[in-house]
N, C-alpha and C positions, 0 to 999 in steps of 0.2 A: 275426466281425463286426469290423470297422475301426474302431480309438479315436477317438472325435470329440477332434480337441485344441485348448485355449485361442486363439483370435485374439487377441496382444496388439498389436495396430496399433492397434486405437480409443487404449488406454491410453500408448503412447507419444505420441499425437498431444497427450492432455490434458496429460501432463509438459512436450510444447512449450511449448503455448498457455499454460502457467502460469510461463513465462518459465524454464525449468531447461532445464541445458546435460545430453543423454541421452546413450550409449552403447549396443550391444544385447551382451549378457549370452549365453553358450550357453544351452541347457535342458535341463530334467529329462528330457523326453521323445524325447529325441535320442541317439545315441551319441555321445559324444566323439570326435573327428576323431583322427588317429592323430600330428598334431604336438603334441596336447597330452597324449596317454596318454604315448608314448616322452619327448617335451620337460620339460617341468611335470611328469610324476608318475612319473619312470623306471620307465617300463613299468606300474604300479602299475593297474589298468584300474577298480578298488575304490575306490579313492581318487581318481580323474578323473571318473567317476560322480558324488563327490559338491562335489569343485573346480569340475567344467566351466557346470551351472548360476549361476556366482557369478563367472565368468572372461571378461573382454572379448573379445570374437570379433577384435579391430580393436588398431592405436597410436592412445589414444582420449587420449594426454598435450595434443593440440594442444585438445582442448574445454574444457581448465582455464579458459581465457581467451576463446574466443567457442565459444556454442552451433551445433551443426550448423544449417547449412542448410534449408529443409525440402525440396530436390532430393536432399542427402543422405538424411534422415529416408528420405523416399518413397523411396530404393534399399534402404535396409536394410527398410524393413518389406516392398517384396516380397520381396526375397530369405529375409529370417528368420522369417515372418509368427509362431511361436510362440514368438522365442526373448522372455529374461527381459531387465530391462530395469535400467541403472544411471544414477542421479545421481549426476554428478560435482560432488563438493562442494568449497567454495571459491570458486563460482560462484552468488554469489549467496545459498548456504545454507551453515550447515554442520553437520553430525549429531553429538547426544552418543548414542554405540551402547552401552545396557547390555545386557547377554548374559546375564545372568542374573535370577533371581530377587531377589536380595539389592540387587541394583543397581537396579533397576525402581524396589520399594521405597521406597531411599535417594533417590530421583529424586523420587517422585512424594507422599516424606512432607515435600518444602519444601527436599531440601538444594543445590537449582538455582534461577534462575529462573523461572518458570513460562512453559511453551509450549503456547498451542492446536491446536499439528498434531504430530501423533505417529504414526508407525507399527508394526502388533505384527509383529514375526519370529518365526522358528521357536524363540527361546531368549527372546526378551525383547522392547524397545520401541528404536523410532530417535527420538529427537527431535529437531524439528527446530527452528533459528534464523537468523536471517539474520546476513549477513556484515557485521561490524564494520569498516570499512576502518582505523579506526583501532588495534586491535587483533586482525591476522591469528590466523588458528587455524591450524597446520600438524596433518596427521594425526598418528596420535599412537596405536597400538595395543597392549594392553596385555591377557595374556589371561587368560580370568575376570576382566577387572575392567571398568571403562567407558574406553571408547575413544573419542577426539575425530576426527572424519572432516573432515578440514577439507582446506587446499591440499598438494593433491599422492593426494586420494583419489577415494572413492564410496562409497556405499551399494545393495544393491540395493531397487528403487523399489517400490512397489506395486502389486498386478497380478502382481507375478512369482510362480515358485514354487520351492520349496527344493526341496532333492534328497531330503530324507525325506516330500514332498507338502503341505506348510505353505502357502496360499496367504499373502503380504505381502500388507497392507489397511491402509489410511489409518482413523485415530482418532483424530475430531475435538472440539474442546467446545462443541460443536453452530454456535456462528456462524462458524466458521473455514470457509474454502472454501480449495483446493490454490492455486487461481490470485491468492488476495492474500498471496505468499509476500513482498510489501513489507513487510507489516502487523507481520510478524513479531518479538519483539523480539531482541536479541543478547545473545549470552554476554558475562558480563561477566568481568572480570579475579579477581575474585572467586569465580564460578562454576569458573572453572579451579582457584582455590586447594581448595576445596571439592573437585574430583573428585581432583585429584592426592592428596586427605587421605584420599579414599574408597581409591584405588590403594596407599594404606600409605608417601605420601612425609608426610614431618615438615613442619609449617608453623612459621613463624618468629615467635617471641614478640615480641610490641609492648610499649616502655616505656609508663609509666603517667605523667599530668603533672598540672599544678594550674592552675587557671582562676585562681585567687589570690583567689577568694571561694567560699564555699560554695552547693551546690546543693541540699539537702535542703530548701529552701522550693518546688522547680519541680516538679509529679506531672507524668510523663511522658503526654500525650495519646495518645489511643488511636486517632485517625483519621488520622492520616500516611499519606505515599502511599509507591512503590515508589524504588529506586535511579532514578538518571535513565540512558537508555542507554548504554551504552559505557562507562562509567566505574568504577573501582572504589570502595568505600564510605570509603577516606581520603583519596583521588583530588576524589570529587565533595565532599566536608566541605570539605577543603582550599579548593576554587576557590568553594563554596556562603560560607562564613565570609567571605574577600576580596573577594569580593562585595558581601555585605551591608556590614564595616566600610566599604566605597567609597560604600555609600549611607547611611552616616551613621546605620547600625544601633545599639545602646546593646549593648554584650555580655551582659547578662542578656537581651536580645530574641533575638541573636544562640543562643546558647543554646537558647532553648525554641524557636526556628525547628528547629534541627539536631535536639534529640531530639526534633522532631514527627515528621523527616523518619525518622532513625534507627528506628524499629521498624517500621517497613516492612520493613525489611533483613533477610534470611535466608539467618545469623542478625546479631543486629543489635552494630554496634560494642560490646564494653562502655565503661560510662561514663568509667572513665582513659582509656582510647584515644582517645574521643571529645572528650576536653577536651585530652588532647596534642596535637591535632590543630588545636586552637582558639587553643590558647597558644601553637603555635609559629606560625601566619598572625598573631596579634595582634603577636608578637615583631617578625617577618621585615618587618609595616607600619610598629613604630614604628621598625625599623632602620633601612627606605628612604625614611621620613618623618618626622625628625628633626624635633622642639616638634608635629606634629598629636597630638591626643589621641582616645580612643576613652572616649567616655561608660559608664561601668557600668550605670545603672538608663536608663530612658528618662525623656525631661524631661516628657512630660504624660502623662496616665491615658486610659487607651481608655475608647472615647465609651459611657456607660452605656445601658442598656436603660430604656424609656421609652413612655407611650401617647401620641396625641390623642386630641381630642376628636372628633367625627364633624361639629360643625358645622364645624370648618375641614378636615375632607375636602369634605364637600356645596361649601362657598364655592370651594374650589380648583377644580373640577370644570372641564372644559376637553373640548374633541372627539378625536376621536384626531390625535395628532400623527405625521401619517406621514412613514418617511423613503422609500419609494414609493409612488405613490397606489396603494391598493387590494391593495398587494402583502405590505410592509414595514413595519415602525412603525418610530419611536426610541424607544431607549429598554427595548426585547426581547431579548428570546432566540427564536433562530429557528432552525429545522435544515432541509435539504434534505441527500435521503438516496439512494440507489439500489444499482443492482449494478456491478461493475467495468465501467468503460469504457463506462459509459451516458452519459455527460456532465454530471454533477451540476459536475464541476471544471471545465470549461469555462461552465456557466450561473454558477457563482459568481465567474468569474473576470470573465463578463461584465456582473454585477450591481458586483463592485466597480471599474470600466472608468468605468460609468455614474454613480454615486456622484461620482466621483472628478474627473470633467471638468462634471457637472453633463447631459450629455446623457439624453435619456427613454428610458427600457427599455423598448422594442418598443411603444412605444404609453401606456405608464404615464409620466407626470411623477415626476422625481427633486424631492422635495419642500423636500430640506434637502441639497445636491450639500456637499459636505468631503472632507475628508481620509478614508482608507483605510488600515488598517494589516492587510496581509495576512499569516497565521502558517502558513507555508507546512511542508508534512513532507516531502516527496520533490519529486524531476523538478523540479528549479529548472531546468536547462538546458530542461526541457520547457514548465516555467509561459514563461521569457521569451520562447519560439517563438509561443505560445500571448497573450502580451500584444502581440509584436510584428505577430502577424495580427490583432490588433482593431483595432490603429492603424493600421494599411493598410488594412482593411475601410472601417473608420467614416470615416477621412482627419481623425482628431486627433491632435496632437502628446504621447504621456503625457510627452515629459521636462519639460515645467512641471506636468505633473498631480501632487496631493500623495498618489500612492498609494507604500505602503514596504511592504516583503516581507521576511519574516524571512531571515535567514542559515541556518535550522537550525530543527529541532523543539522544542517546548517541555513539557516534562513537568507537566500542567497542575496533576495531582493531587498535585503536591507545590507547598508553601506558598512554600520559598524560591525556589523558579523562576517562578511565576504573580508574586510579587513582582516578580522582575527584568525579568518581560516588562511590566508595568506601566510600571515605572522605567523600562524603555528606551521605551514611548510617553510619558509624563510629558517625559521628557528631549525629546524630539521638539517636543511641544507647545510646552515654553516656549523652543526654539530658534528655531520658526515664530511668535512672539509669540499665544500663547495659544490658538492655534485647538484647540480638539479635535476628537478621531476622530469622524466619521458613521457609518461602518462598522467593525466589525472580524469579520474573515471568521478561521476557523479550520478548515482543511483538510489533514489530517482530523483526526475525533475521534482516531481510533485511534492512530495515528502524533505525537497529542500527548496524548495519554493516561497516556504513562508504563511501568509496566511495572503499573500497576494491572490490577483486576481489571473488566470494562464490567461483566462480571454482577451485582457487588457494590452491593448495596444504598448502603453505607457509603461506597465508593469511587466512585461515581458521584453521589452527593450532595455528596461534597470536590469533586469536579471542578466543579459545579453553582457553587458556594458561592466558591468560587477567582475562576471568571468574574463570577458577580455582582457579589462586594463588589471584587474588582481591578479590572474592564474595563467592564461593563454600569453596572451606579450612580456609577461614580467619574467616567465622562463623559457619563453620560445616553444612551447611544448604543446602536446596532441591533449584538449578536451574530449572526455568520452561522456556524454548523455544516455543517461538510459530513462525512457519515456514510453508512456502509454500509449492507446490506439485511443481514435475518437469514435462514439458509439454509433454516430452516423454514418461512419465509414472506415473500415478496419482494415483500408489501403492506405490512410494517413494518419502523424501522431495528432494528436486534440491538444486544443490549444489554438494561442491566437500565431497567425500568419507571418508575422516577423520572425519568429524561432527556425522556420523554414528558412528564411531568406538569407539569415546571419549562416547558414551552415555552408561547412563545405565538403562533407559527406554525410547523408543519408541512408541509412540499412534497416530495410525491414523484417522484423522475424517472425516468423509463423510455425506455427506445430500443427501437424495433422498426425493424428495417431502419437507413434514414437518418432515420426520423423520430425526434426527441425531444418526451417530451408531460411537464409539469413541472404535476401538479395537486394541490392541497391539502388537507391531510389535517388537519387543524389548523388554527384562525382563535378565538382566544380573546373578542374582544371588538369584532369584525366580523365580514360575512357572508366566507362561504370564495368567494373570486373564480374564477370560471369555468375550467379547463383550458388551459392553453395551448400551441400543436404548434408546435416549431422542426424544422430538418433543420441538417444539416451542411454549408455550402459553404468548397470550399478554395479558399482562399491562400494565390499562390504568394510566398514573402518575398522580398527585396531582397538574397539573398547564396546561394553555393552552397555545398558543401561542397569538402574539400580534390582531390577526383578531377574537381570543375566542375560534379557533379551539382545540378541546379536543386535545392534547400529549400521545402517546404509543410506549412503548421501548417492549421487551421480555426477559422472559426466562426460560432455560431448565428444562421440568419435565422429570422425569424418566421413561419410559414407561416399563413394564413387560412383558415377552416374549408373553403372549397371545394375549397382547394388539400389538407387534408386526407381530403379524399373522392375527391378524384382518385387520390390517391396508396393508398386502401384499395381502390379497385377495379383498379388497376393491380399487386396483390398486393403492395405496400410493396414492391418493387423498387427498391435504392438507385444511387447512382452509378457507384457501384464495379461495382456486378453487372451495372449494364444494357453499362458498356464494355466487360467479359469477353466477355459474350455476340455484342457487336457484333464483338469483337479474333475471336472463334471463328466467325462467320459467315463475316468476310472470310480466315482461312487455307483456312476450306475451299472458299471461291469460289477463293478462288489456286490450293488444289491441284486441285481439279478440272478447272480451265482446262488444267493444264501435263499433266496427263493425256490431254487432250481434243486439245491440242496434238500430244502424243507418238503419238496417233493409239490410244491405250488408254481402256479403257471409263472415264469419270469417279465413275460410282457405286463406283470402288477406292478413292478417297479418305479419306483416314484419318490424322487428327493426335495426337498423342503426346499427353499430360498434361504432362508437362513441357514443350514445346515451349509449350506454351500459358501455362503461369506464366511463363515467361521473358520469354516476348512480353512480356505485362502490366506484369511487373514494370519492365521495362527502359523503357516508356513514360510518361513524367511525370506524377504523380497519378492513376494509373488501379488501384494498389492495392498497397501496400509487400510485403516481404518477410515482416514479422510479421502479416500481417494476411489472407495470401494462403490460406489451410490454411482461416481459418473463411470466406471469401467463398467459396470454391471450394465447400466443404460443402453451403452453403447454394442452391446453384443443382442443386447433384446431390439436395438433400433437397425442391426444390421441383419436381424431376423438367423443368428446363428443359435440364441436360445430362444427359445420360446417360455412364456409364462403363464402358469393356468392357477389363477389364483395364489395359493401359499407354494405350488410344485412348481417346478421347471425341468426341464428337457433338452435337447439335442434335436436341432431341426436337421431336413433333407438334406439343407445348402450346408449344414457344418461336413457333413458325408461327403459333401463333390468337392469339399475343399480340404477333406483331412491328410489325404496324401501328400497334396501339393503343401499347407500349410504351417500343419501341426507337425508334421514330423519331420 
């Protein structure tokens, strides 16, 4: 009886769609082809057996820097359909590979940063991080000990299989998903010190220095949050101190800021290093600021703890002060949440649009229009595509709108940064004579979260606690949260249980097809407002790219309930899908004609799969390049094309549905 063997095409296709640049891998279950038993293993057929599974079939050097195709993809997985499959890292990721027991271990007892996506291999675990632009990782192998897989490698991916029969499998900490490899945090400069100390290289001793007063009155806090990305831990002290003395910090505050921040760190500064670090930014400010002084104690006393009375609650009593009607309050915390690529960043981009010029959100009055300060974590080139299709939508002008976007993510769970992102809205404010923020949007949790923990009780109460007393009380104004789903259940955000409980609206978003339905899950002290269904319309912008090709962003129209029902009975068929279908009707009316022409039966008619992505693709807004793998899926899994090998077709049910649908 014949070996049934692995199909790994599904799993290469999910390594796409999760934004990683693939290669295919030989396999276990193949012979080695005979240029890599003589080539690579002279002659050795023992030793190729267990190289070939783990050995690029291909020159896979040119995907360091753009991911294959999915024309590509789609040749190799028919050609290879079992072979094993490699991430090449430096693209996006890069892997610490411990190979053994001792290393696993050392990894996983605190002596790295901590990562949610991790892979088991046949010896040990891959973990995974995303790439720091600011500090490359070049590979880096080293054996029996842990190896850095960075620019110029790979790892083999998950799905594949070893040559001793080890299946590679993804392990996760339960809210991680493959495809938000954004999320990810980075190795820091520190983490490399750390592994090179595990590898047996010597680390280099730091002088010890004096603050020029004593610290035994300050007990080190026990709720500090993690390093800030990218950074090493004298790195971010350094620029964290210069900082604060610019904001007129007292160096005993100064101080108990850095060892709040400090025992986050694993492991953490010791206390000389940590004050040479202090004394030498306090030095290097009075050197290049000649008579400014730096206060040692602070000039007032933090504001004490205190009751009222309950009649001057009852007298204050007021209605709810919204900053959307029915939607929004001021003055909250509010999160809107969902799964990747649902459009939660798009509805918050669009809620701070409307804020911001004062215009009504889909029907809702903006109650209190101001200022916006947007805390952005990724795809800025993507947010201003995405701000410049509203303004072409809607026909306002945002360059007098008072909305600002960060430069950069903010690590919220740590004290001195939630400070600074304060001081840079404060600074704002009294630039624009006093107006404060209406809105402040923070997208996303996770990407400003730090290198905390979301699960952590602890650590997501500082994050809580950060936004409150810096951003939410300090201007009276509406928090917006934009948060991910949890993998176990895609009816609530992931993460630990306290973030739920601090809120005081909840809105979940969901996409099916092109529709978005954005309904609430949470309404603390109003009724929860009815559901609401948007779609996606695009917009094509005002500039093309460098080869001439037209540019198009989206965004959300409001759909009304009918139009809701139309669109359930016509199977949520989106834009994209219904043009595919229509691009596949008319090559096969063409080929049929030119058949019928050539005087040959038409019923021979027969169009390729890729002839039909290319079409699409090449056609303006009818469905990109990265998007093409899951529309195509979804019209072959709702059985409106059919697929026979490299042809595709027009099934029955596209027939009983092209009147009502397509046209």
């Amino acid at each position: 009886m014949e070996a049934i063997l692995p199909n790994t095409t599904a799993e290469a296709w999910k390594l796409n769609e999760a934004g990683l640049s693939i290669v295919p891998l030989g396999s276990p279950f193949e012979t080695p082809p005979e240029w890599f038993v003589e080539g690579r293993c002279s002659g050795d057929i023992e030793k190729a057996r267990v190289e070939w599974p783990k050995a690029p079939r291909l020159r896979w050097k040119q995907y360091q820097e753009t991911a294959p195709e999915d024309d590509v993809i789609e040749q190799w997985t028919t050609l290879y359909p079992h072979a094993n499959w490699a991430i090449v890292t430096g693209y996006g990721v890069v892997v610490v590979d411990a190979d053994s027991a001792e290393a696993v271990q050392f990894i996983e007892n605190g002596g790295i940063t901590r990562t949610p996506l991790k892979a088991v291999t046949s010896k040990g675990k891959h973990y995974y991080f995303q790439v720091n632009p600011e500090y490359p990782v070049h590979n880096s192998v080293r054996k029996n000990k842990i190896d850095l897989r960075g620019i110029g490698g790979y790892v083999v991916a998950p799905g594949s299989t070893h040559a001793d029969g080890t299946l590679y499998r993804w392990e996760t900490d339960g809210y991680m998903n493959i495809g938000d490899t954004h999320d990810l945090l980075m190795l820091t400069p520190d983490d490399i010190a750390a592994i090179n100390g595990f590898n047996g290289q010597s680390l280099e001793d730091k002088p010890a220095g004096n603050l020029g007063f004593s610290t035994d009155q300050y007990p080190l806090p026990h709720d500090g949050s993690n390093l800030a990305e990218g950074q090493g831990r004298n790195n971010a002290a350094a620029s964290m101190a210069g900082q604060l003395i610019r904001q007129n910090y007292s160096l005993m505050d100064i101080k108990k800021i850095l060892d709040q921040w400090n025992q986050s760190n694993t492991p953490p500064l010791s206390s000389s290093e940590l004050n040479t670090t202090i004394a030498s930014i306090v030095r290097t400010h009075g050197n290049n600021h000649p008579g400014s002084g730096i206060m040692i104690e602070p000039q007032s006393p933090a504001r004490q703890f205190a009751f009222s009375h309950v009649k001057e609650l009852v007298r204050g009593v007021r209605p709810i002060n919204w900053l959307i009607k029915g939607f929004l309050e001021t003055d909250s915390l509010s999160l809107m949440f969902g799964e990747p690529a649902c459009g939660k960043s798009f509805s918050a981009i669009d809620l701070a649009c409307c804020v911001a010029t004062g215009k009504e959100w889909h029907g809702k009055a903006v109650k209190r229009p101001g200022s916006v300060f947007y805390i952005a974590g990724e795809g800025f080139n993507g947010l201003s595509r995405r701000l410049m299709a509203w303004q072409v939508s809607h026909g306002y002008n945002l360059r007098n709108a008072p909305l600002y976007v960060s430069q950069c993510s903010a690590s919220l769970t740590d004290l001195g940064n939630a400070r600074m992102v304060s001081e840079s809205i404060q600074q704002i404010v009294e630039e624009t004579g006093g107006v404060i923020p209406s809105l402040i949007v923070i997208d996303t949790l996770a990407r400003n979260f730090g290198a905390a923990d979301e699960n952590a009780t602890k650590e997501m109460n500082t994050f809580i606690n950060h936004i409150d007393q810096l951003l939410r009380s300090k201007y009276e104004c509406c928090v917006l949260i934009v948060h991910h789903t949890g993998v176990g259940s895609k009816d609530r955000a992931r993460g630990n249980s306290a973030l739920k409980g601090a809120l005081d609206a909840e809105y979940a978003v969901v996409k099916s097809g092109d529709e978005v339905k954005i309904s609430a899950k949470k309404m603390k002290d109003a009724d929860e407002p009815e559901p609401m269904h948007f779609f996606f319309e695009s917009v094509r912008l005002p500039f093309a790219d460098e080869d001439g090709e037209q540019q198009y962003s989206c965004v959300l129209k409001h759909l009304d309930p009918d139009a809701v029902e139309q669109m359930k009975t016509s199977k949520e068929l989106g834009t994209a899908q219904k043009r595919v279908l229509d691009i596949l009707h008319g090559l096969i009316t063409k080929a049929r004609s030119n058949l019928e022409r050539g005087g040959r039966d038409p019923n021979l008619a027969r169009i390729e799969a890729k002839d039909l992505r290319n079409e699409c693709v090449k056609i303006e807004a009818v469905v990109g390049r990265n998007n093409w793998s899951r529309t195509f899926t979804t019209l072959v899994e709702k059985e409106l094309i059919i697929q026979d090998g490299l042809f595709v077709s027009l099934s029955d049910q596209y027939d009983n549905l092209k009147n009502e649908v397509i046209n």
